[in-house]
C-alpha positions in Angstrom: -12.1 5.9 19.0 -11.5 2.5 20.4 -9.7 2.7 24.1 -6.5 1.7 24.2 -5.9 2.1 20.4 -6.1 5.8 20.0 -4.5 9.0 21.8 -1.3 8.5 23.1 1.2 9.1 20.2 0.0 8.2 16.3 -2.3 4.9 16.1 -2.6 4.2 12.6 -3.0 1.3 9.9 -5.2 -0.7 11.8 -5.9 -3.9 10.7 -8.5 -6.4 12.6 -7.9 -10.0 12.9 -10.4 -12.2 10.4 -11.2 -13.6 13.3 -12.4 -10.5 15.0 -10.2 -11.3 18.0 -7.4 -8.5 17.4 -6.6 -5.4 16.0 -2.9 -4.8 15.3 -2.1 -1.6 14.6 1.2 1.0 14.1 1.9 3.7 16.8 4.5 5.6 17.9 4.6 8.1 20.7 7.5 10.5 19.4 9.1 10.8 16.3 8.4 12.7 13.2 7.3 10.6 10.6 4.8 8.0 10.1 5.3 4.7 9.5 8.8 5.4 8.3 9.9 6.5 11.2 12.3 4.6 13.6 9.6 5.1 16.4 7.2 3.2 14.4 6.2 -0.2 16.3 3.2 -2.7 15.8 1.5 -3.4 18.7 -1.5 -5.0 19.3 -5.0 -5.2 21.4 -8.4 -7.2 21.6 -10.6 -6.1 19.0 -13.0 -5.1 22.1 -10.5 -2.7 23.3 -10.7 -4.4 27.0 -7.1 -4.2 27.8 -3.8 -2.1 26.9 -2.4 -2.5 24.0 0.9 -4.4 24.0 3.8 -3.7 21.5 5.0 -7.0 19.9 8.2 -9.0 20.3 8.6 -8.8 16.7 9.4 -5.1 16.4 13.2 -3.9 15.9 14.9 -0.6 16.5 14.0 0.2 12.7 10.5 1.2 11.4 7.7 -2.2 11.8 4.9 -1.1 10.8 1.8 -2.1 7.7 0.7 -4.8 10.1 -1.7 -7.2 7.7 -3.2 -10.5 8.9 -3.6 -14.3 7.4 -6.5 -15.3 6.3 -6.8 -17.9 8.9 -5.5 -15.2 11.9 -2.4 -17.1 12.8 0.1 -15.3 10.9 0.8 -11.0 11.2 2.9 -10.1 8.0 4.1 -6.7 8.4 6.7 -4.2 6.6 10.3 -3.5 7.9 13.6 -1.4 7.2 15.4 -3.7 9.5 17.6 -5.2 6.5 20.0 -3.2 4.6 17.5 0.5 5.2 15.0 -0.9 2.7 11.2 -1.9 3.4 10.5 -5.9 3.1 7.5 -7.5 4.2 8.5 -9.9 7.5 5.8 -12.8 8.9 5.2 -14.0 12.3 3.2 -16.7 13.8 0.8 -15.4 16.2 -0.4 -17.5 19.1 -4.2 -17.6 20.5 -3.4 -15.3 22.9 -2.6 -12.8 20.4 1.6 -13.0 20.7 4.3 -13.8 18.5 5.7 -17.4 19.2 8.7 -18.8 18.7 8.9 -21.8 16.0 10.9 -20.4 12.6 14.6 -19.8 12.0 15.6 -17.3 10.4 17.5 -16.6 7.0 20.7 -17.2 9.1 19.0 -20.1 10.8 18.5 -19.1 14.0 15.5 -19.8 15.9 12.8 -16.7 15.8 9.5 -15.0 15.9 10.0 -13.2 12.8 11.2 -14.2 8.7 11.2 -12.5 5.7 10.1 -13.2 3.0 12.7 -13.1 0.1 10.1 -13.1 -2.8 9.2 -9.4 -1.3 12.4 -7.6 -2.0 13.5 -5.8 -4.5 16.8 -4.3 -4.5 15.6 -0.7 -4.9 14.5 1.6 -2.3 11.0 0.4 -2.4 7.9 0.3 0.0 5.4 -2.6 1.4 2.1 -3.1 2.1 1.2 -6.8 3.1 -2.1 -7.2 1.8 
């Protein structure tokens, strides 16, 4: 088990950073579900598992969870209920120090850490993975 990333609640659907820098990762300490759950949050930690982890800016009172990275370890796509109860994938830019940054607007046009993306929504009750 890598400290800081296990025990504690669920830890699941890690995903490291192509960089091998991070490991972002859903967890939730209560709840009753999985990733579906309400609980659900992405946090995130050094891949070395030298410090705590720390639960991202980008999270919502909904489920955030599926956390996937770029290729090029700059962006954390990840999959939300946060609009209208379904699951869309959402992107955020991620800085060196492995935190979300502010520099998008979102679909309203306000200025944020998080967008979706509208070619990942379907109008059904559907799930997503960003891979």
């Amino acid at each position: 088990p890598l400290p800081g990333a296990s025990g504690d609640g669920f830890n699941y659907y890690p995903s490291y950073s192509p960089n091998g820098k991070w490991l972002a990762f859903t967890r939730h300490v209560d709840g009753q579900h999985t990733y579906a759950d309400e609980a659900a949050d992405v946090y995130i930690i050094p891949a070395d598992g030298t410090q705590n982890p720390a639960r991202l800016a980008i999270n919502s009172e909904y489920s955030d969870s599926w956390p996937s990275w770029s290729p090029d370890s700059k962006w954390l796509g990840f999959s939300s209920n946060r609009k209208d109860g379904q699951f869309d994938v959402f992107v955020s830019p991620i800085g060196e120090n492995g935190l979300p940054y502010e520099m998008v607007y979102d679909e309203e046009g306000n200025r944020s850490n998080v967008f979706k993306l509208p070619a990942a929504s379907l109008p059904q009750d559907e799930e997503f993975h960003p891979v």
